[in-house]
N, C-alpha and C positions, 0 to 999 in steps of 0.2 A: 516420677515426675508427672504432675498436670502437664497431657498433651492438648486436651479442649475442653473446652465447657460450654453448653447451650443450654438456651432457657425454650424450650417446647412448647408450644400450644396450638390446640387444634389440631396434633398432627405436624403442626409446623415448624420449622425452627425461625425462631423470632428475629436473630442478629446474621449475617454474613461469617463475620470472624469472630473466636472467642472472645468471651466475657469474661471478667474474675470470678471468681465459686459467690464471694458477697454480693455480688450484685446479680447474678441468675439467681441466687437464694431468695432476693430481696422478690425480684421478680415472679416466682411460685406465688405470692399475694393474691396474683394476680388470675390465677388460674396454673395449669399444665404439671412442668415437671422441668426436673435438672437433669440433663446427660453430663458425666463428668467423665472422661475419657482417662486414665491413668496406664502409664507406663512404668513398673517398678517399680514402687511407689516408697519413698522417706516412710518411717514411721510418723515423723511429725504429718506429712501429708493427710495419710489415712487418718488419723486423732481427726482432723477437720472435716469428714467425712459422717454423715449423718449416719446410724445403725442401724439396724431393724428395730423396731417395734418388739420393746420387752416381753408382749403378751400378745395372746390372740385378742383382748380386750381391745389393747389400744391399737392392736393394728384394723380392726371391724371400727373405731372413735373414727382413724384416718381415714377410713372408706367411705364412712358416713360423711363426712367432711368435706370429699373430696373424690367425688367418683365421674363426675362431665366425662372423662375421656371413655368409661364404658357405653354411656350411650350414645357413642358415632357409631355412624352408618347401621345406627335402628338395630343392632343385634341383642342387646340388653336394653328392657323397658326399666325405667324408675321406680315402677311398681318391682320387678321383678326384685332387684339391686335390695329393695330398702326389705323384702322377704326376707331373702337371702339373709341378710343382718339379723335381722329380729329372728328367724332361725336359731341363727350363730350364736346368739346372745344367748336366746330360753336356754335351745338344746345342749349346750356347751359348757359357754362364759357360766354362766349363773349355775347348772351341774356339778362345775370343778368348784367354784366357792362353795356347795356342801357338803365337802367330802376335805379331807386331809390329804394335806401333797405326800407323797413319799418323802421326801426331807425332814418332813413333820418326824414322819414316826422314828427316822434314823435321830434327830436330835431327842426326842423325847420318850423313843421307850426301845429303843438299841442298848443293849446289853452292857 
């Protein structure tokens, strides 16, 4: 079961008492993040529950997107953050796209 749900920003939680999951979701628009609090959770529950990021790709798309909360309190510069990515990406991201996944070779040249 949903025991809370809060929509965050700045640090802050925006509402007193929970929100429904649509309406903090709505609220992310706007900046922050969703705390969802679960207890035991129905499978149908979790189904409503956003997943990770299929790839390193789209989860560095998300950060790019979406990163204000690292630079509180001055620890992470913008310059730094947006390195870091364009790193991730050359050294990485764009590395594995020239190369074969292992899946690759098990569908296509496994025995």
């Amino acid at each position: 079961m949903i025991i809370d749900c809060a929509h965050y920003q700045d640090g802050r939680r925006q509402e007193e008492g929970a929100v429904s999951l649509e309406e903090a979701a709505a609220r992310c628009g706007q900046g922050g993040f969703v705390w969802l609090g679960l207890f035991e959770p129905a499978p149908a529950e979790l189904a409503e529950v956003p997943n990770m990021p299929p790839s390193l790709e789209a989860a560095l798309d998300n950060l790019k997107r979406s990163h204000e909360f690292l630079l509180k309190g001055d620890v992470f510069t913008e310059d730094l953050v947006e390195t870091w990515i364009d790193y991730k990406m050359s050294k990485e991201v764009s590395q594995t796209r020239l190369r074969p996944h292992p899946y690759e070779f098990a569908l296509y040249y496994d025995a």
